[in-house]
N, CA, C and O atoms as a Maestro MAE file, in Angstrom:
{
 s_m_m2io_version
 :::
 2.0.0
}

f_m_ct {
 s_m_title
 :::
 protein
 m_atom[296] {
  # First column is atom index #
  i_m_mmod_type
  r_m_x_coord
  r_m_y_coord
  r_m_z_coord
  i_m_residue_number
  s_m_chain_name
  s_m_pdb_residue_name
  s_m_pdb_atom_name
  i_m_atomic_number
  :::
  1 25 -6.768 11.268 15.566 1 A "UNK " " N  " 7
  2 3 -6.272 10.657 14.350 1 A "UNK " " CA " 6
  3 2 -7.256 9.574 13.907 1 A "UNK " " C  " 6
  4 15 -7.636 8.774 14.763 1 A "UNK " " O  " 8
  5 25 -7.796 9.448 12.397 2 A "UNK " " N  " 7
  6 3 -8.280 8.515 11.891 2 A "UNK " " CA " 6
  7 2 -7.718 6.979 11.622 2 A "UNK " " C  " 6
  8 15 -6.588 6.576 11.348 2 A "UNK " " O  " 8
  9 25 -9.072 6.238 11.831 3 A "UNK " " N  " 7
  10 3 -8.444 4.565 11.646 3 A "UNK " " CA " 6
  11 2 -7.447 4.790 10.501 3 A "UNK " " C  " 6
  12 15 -7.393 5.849 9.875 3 A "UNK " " O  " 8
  13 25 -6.650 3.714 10.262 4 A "UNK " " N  " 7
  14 3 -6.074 3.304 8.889 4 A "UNK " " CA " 6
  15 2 -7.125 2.693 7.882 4 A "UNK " " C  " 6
  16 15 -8.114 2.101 8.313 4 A "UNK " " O  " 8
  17 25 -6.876 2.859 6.442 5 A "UNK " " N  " 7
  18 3 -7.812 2.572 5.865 5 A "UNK " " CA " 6
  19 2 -6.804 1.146 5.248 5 A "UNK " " C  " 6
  20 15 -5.676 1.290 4.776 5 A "UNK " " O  " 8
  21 25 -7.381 0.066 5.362 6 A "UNK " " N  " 7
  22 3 -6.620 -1.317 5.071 6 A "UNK " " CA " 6
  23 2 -7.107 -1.771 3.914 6 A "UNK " " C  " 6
  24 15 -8.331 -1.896 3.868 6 A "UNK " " O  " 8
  25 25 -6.361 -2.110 2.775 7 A "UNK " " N  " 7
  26 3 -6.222 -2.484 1.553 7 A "UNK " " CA " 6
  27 2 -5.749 -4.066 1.717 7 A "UNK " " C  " 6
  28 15 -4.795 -4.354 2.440 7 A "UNK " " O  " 8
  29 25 -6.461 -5.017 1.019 8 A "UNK " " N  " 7
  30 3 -5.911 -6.282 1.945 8 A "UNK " " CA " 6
  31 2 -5.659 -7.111 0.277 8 A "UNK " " C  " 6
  32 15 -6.551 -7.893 -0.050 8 A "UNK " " O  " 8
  33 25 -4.813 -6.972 -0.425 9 A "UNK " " N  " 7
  34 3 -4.312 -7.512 -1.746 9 A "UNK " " CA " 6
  35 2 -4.100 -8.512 -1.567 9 A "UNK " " C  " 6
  36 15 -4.124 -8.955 -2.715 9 A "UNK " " O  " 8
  37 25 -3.879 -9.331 -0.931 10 A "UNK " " N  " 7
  38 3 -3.316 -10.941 -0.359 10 A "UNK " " CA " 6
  39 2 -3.852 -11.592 -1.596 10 A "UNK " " C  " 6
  40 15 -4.931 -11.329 -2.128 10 A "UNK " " O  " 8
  41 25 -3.044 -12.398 -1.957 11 A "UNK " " N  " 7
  42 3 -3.972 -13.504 -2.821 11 A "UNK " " CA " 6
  43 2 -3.946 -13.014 -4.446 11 A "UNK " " C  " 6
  44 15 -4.116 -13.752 -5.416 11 A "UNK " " O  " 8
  45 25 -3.736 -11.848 -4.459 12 A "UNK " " N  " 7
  46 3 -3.389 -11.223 -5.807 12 A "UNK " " CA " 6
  47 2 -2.032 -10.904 -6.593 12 A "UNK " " C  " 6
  48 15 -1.122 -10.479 -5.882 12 A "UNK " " O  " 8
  49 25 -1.792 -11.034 -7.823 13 A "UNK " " N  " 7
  50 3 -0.384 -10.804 -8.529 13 A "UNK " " CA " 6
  51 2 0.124 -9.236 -8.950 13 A "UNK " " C  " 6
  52 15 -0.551 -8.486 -9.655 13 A "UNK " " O  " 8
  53 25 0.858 -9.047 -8.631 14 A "UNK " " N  " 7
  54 3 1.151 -7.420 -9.151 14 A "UNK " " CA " 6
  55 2 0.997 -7.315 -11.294 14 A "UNK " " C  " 6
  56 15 1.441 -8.041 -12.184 14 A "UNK " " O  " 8
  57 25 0.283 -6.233 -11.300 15 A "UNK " " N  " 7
  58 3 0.219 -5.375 -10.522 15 A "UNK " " CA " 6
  59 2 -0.777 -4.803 -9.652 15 A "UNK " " C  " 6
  60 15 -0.703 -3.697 -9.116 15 A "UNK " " O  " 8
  61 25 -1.978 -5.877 -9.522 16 A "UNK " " N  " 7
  62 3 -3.380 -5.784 -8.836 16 A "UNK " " CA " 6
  63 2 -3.258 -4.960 -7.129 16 A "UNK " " C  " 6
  64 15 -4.123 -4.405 -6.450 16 A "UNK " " O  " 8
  65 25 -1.414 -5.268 -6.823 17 A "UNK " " N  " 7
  66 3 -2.026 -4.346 -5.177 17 A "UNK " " CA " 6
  67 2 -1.541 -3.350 -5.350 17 A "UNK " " C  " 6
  68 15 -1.643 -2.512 -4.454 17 A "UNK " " O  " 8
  69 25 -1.059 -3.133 -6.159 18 A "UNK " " N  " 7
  70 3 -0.645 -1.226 -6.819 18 A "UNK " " CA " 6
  71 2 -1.903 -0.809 -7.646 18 A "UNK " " C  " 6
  72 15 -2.043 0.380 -7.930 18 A "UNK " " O  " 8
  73 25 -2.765 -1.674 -8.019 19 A "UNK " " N  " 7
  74 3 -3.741 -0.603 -8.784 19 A "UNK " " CA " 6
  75 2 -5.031 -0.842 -7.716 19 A "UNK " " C  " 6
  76 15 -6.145 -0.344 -7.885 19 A "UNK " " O  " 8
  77 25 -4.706 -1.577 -6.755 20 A "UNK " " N  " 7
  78 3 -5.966 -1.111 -5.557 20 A "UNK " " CA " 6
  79 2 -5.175 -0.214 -4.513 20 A "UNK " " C  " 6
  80 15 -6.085 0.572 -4.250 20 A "UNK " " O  " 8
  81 25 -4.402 0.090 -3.954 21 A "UNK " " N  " 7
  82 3 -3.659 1.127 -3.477 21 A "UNK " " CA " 6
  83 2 -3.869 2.893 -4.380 21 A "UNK " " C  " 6
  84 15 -3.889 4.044 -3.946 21 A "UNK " " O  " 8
  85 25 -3.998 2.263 -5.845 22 A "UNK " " N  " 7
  86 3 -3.626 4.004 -6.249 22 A "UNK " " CA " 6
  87 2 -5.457 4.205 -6.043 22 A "UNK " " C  " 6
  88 15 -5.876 5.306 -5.688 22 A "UNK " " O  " 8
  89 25 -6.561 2.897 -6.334 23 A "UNK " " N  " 7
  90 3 -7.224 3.458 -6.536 23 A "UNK " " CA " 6
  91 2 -7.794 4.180 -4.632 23 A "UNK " " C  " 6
  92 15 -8.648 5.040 -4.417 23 A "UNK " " O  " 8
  93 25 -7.224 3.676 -3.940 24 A "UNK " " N  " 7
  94 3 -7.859 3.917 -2.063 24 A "UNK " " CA " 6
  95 2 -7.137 5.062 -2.054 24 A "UNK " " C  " 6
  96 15 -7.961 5.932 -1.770 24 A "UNK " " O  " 8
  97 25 -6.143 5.538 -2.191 25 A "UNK " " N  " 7
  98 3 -5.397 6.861 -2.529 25 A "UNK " " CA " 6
  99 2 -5.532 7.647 -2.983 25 A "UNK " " C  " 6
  100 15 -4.760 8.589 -2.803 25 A "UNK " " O  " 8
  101 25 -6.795 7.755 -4.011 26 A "UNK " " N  " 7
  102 3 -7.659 9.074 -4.986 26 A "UNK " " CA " 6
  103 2 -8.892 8.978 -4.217 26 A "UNK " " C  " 6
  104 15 -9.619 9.965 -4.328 26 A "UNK " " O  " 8
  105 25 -9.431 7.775 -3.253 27 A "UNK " " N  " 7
  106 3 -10.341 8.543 -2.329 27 A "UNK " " CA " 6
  107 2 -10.436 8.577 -1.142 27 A "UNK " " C  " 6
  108 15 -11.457 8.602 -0.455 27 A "UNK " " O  " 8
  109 25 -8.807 8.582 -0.682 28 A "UNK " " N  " 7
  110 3 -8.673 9.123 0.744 28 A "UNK " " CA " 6
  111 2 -8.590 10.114 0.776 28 A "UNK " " C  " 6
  112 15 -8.471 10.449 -0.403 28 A "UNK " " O  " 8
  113 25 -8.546 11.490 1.749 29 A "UNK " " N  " 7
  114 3 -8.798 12.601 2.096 29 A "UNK " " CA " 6
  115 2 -7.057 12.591 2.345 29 A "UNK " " C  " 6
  116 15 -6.420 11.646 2.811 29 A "UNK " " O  " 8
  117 25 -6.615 13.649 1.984 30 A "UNK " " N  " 7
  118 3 -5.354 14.353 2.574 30 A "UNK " " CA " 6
  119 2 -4.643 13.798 4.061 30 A "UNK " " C  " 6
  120 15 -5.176 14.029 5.146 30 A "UNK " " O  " 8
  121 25 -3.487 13.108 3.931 31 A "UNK " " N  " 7
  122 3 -3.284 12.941 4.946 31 A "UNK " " CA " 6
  123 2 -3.328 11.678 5.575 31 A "UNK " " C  " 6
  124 15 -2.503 11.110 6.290 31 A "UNK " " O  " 8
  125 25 -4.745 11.257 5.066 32 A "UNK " " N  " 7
  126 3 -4.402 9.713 5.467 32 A "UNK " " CA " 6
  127 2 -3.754 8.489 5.470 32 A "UNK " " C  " 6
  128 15 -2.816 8.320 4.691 32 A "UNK " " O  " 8
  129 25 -4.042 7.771 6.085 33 A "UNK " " N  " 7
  130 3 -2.854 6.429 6.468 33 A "UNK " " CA " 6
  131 2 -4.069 5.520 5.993 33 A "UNK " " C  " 6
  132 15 -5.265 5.443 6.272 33 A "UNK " " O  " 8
  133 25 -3.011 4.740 4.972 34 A "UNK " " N  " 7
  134 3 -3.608 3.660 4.518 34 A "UNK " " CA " 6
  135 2 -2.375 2.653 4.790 34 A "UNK " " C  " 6
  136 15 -1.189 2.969 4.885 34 A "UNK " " O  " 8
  137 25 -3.111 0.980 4.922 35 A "UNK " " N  " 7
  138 3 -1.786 0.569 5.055 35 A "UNK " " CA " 6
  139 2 -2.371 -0.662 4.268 35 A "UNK " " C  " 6
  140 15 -3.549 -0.983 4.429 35 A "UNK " " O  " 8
  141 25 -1.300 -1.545 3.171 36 A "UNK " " N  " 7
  142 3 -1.644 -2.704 2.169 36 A "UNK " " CA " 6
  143 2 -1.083 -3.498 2.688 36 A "UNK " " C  " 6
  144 15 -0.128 -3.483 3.463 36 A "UNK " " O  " 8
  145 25 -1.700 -4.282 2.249 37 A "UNK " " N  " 7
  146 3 -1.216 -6.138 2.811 37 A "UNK " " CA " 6
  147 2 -1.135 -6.542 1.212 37 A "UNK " " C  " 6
  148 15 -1.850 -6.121 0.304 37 A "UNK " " O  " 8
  149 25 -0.020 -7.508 1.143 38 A "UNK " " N  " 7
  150 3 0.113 -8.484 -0.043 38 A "UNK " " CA " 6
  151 2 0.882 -9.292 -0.107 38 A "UNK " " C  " 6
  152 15 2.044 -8.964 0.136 38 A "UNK " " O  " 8
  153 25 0.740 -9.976 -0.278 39 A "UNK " " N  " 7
  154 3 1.447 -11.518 -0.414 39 A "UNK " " CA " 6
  155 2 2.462 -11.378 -1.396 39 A "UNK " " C  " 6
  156 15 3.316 -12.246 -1.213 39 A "UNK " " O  " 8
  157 25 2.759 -10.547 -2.495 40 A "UNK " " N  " 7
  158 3 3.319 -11.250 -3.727 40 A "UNK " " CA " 6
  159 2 4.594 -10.490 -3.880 40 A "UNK " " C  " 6
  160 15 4.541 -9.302 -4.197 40 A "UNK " " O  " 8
  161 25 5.864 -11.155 -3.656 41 A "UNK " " N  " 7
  162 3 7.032 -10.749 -3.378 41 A "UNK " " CA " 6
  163 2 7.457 -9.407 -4.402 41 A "UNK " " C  " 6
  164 15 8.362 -8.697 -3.965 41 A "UNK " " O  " 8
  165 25 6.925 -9.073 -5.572 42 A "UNK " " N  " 7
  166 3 6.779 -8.495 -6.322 42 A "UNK " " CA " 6
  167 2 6.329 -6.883 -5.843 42 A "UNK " " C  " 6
  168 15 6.575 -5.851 -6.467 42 A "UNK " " O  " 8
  169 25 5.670 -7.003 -4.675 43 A "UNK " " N  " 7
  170 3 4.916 -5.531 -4.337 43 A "UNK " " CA " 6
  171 2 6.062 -5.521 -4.163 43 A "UNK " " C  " 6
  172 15 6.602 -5.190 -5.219 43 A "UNK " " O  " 8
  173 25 7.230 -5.821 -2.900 44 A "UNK " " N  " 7
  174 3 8.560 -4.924 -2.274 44 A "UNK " " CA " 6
  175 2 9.218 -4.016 -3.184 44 A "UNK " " C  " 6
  176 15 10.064 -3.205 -2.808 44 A "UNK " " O  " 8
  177 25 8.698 -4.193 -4.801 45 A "UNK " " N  " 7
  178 3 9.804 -3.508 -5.558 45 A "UNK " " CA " 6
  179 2 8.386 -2.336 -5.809 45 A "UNK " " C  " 6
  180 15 8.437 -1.277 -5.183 45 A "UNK " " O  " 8
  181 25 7.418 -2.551 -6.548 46 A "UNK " " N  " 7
  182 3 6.175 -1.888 -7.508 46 A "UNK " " CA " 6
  183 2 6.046 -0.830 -6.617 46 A "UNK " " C  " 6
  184 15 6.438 0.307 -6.882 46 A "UNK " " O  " 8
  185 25 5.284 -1.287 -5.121 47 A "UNK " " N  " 7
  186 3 4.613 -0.376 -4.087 47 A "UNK " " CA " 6
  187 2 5.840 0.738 -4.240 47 A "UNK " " C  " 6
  188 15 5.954 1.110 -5.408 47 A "UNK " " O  " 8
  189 25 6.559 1.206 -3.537 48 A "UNK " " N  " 7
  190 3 7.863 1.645 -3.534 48 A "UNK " " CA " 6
  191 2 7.762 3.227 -5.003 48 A "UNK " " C  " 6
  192 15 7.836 4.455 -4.961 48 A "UNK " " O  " 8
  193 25 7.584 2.292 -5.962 49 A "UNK " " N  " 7
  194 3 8.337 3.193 -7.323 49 A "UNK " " CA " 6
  195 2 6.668 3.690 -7.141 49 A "UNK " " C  " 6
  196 15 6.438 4.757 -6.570 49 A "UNK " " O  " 8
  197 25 5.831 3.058 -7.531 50 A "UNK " " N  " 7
  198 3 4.234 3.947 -7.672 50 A "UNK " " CA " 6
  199 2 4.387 4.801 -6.618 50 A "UNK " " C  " 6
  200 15 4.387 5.998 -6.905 50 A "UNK " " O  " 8
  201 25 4.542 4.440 -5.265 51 A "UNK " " N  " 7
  202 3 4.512 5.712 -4.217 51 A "UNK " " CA " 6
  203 2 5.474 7.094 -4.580 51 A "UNK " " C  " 6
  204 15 5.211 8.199 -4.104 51 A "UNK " " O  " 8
  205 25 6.368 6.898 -5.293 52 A "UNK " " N  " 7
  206 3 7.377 7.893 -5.234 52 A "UNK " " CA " 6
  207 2 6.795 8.538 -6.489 52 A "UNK " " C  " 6
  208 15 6.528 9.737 -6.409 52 A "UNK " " O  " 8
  209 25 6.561 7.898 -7.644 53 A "UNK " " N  " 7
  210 3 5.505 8.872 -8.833 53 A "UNK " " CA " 6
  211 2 4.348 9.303 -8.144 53 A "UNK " " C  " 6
  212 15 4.366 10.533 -8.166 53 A "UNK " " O  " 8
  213 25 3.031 8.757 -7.350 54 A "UNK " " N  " 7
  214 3 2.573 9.609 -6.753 54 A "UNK " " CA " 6
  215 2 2.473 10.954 -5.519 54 A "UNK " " C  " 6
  216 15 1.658 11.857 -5.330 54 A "UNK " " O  " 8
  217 25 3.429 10.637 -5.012 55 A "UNK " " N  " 7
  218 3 4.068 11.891 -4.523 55 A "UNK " " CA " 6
  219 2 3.065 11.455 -2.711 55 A "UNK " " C  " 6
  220 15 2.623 12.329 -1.965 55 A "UNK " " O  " 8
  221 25 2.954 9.839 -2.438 56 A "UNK " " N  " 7
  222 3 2.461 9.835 -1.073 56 A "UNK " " CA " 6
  223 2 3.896 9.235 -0.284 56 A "UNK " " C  " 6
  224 15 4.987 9.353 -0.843 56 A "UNK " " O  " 8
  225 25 3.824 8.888 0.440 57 A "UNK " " N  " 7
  226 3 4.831 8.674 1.600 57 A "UNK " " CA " 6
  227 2 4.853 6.683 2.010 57 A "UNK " " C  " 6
  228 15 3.961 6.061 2.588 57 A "UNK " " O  " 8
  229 25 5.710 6.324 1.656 58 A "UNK " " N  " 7
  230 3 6.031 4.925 2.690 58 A "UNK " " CA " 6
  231 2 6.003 5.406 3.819 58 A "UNK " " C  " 6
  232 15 6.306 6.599 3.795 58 A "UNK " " O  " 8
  233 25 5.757 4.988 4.892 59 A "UNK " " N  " 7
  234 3 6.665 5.222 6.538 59 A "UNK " " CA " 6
  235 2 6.887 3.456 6.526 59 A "UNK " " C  " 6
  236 15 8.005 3.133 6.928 59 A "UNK " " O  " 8
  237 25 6.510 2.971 6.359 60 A "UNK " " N  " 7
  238 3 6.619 1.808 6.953 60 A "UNK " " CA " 6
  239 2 6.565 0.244 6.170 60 A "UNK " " C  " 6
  240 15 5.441 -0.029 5.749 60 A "UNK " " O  " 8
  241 25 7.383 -0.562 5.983 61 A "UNK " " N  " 7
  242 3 7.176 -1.988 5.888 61 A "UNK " " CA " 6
  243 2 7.872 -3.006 6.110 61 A "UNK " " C  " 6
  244 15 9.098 -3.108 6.147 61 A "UNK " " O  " 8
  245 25 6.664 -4.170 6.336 62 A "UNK " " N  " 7
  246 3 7.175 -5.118 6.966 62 A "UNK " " CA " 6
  247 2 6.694 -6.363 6.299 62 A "UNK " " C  " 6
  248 15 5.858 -6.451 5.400 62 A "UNK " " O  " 8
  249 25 7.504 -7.506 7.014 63 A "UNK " " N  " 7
  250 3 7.044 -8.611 6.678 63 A "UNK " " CA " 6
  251 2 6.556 -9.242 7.618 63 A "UNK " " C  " 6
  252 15 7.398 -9.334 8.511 63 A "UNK " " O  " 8
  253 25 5.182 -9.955 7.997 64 A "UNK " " N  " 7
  254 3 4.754 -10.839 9.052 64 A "UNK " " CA " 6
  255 2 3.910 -11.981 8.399 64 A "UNK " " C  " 6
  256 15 3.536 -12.011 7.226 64 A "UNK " " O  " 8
  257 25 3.712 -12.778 9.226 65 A "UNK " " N  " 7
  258 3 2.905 -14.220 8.996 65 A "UNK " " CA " 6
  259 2 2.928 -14.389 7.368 65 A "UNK " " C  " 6
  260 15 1.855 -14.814 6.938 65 A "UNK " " O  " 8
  261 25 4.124 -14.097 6.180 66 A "UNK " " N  " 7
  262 3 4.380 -14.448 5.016 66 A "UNK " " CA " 6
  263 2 3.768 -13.569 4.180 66 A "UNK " " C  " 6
  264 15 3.436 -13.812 3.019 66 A "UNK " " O  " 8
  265 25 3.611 -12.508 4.789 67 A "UNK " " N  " 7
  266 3 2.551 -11.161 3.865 67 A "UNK " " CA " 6
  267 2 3.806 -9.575 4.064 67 A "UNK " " C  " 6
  268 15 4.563 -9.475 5.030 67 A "UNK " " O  " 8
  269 25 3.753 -8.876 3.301 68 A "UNK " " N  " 7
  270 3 4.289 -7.520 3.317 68 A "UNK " " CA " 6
  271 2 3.292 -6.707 3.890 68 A "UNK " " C  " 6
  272 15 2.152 -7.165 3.805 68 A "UNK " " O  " 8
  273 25 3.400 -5.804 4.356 69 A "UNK " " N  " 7
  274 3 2.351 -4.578 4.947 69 A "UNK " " CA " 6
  275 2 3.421 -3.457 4.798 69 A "UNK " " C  " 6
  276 15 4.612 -3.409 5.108 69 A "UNK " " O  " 8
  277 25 2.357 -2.354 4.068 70 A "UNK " " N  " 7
  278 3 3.376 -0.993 3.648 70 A "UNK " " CA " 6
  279 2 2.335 0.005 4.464 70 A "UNK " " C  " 6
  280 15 1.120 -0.125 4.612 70 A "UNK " " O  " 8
  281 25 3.088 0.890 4.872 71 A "UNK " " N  " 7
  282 3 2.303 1.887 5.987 71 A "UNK " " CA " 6
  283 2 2.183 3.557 5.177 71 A "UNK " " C  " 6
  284 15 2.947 4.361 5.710 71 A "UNK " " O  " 8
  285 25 1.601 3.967 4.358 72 A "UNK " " N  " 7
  286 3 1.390 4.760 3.555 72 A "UNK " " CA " 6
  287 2 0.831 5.692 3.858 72 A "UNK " " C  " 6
  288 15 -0.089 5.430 4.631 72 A "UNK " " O  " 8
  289 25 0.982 7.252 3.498 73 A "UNK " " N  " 7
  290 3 0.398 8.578 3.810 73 A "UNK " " CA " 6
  291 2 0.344 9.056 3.121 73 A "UNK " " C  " 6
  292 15 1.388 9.069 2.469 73 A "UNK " " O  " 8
  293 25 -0.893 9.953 2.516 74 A "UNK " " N  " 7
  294 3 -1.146 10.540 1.518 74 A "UNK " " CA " 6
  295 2 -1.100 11.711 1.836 74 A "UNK " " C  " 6
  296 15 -1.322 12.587 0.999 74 A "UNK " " O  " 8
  :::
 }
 m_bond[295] {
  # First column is bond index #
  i_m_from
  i_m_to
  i_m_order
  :::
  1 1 2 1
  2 2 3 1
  3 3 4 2
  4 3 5 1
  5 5 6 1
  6 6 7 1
  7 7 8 2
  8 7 9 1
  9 9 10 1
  10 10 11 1
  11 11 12 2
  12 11 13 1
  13 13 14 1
  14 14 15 1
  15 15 16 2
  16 15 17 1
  17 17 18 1
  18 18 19 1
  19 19 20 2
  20 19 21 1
  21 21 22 1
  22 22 23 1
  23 23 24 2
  24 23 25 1
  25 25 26 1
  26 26 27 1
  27 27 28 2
  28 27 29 1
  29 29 30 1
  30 30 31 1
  31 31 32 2
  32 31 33 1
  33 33 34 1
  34 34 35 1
  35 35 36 2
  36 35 37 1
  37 37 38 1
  38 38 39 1
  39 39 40 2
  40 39 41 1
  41 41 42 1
  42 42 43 1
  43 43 44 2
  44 43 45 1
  45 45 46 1
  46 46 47 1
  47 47 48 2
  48 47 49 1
  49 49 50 1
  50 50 51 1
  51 51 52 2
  52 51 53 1
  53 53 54 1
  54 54 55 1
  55 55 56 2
  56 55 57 1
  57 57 58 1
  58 58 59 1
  59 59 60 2
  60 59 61 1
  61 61 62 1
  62 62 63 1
  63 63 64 2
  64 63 65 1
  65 65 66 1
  66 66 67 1
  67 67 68 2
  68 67 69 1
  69 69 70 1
  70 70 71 1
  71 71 72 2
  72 71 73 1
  73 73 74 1
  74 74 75 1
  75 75 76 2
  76 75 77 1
  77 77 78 1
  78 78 79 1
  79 79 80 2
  80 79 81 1
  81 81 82 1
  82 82 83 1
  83 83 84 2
  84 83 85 1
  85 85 86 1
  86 86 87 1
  87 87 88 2
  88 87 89 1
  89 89 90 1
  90 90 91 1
  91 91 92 2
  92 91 93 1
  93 93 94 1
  94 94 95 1
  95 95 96 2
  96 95 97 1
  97 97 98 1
  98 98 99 1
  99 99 100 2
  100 99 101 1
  101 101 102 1
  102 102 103 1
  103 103 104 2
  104 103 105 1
  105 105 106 1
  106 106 107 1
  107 107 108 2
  108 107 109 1
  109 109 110 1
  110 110 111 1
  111 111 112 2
  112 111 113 1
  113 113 114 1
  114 114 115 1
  115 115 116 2
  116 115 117 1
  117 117 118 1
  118 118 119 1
  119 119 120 2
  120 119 121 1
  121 121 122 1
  122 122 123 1
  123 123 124 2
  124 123 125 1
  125 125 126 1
  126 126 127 1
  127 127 128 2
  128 127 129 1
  129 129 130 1
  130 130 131 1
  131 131 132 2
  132 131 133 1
  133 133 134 1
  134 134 135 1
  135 135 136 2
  136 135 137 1
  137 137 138 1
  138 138 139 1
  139 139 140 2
  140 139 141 1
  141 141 142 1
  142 142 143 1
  143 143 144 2
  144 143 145 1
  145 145 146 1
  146 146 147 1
  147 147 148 2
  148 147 149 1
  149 149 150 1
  150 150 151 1
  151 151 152 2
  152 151 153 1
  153 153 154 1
  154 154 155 1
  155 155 156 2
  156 155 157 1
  157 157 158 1
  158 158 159 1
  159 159 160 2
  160 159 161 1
  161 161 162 1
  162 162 163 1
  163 163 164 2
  164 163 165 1
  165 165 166 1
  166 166 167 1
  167 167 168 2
  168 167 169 1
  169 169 170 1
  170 170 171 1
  171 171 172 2
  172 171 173 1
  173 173 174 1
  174 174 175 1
  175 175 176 2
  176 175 177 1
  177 177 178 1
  178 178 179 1
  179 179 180 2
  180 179 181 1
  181 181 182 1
  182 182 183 1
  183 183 184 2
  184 183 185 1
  185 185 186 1
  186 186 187 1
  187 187 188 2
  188 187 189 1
  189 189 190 1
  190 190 191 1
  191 191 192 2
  192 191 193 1
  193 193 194 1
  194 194 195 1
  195 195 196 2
  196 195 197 1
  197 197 198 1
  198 198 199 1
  199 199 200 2
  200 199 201 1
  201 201 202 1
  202 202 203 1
  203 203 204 2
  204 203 205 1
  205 205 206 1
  206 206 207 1
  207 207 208 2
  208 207 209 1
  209 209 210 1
  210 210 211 1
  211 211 212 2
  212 211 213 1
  213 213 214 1
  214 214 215 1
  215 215 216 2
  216 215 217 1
  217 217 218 1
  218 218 219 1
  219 219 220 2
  220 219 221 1
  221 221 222 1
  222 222 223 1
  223 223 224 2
  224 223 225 1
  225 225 226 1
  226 226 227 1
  227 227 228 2
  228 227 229 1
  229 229 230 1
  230 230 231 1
  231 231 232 2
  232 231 233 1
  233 233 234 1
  234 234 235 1
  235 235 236 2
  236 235 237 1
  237 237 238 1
  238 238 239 1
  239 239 240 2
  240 239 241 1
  241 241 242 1
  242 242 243 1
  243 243 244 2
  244 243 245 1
  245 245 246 1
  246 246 247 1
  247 247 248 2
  248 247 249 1
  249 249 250 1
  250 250 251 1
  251 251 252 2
  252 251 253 1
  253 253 254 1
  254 254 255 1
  255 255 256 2
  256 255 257 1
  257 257 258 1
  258 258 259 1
  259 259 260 2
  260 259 261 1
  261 261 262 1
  262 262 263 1
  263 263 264 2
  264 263 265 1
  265 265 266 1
  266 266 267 1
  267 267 268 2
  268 267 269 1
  269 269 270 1
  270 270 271 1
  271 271 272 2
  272 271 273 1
  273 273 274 1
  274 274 275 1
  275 275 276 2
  276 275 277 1
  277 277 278 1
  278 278 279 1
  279 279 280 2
  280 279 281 1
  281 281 282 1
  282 282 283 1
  283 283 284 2
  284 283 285 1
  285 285 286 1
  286 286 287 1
  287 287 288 2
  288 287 289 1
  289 289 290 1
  290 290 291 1
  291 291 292 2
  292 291 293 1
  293 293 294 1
  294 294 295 1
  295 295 296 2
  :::
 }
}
């Protein structure tokens, strides 16, 4: 299995970690796990609805050290 490919949005306002997510997602290869970091309470809702129009997968999120991390499969 390949690394995760880490998208690190921290520090940015939505919708900036949904439009660096869609763009790591048109050049990941099938299959892969990408996982985003972002600070801005705003992804918990955005990340979510963009994933479900693009047709990739949540598995996973969390909250740690005041950041969200979403665990994503394309």
């Amino acid at each position: 299995m390949s690394a995760e490919i880490l998208i690190d949005a921290r520090g940015h306002r939505c919708p900036v970690p949904t439009l660096k997510l869609r763009r790591a997602l048109a050049e990941a290869p099938a299959g892969a796990r990408l996982r985003l970091l972002a600070d801005d309470p705003l992804a918990r809702i955005d990340v979510p609805h963009f994933l479900a129009e693009a047709g990739a997968s949540l598995i996973e999120t969390a909250e740690t050290g005041g950041h969200l991390s979403f665990l994503v499969v394309k």
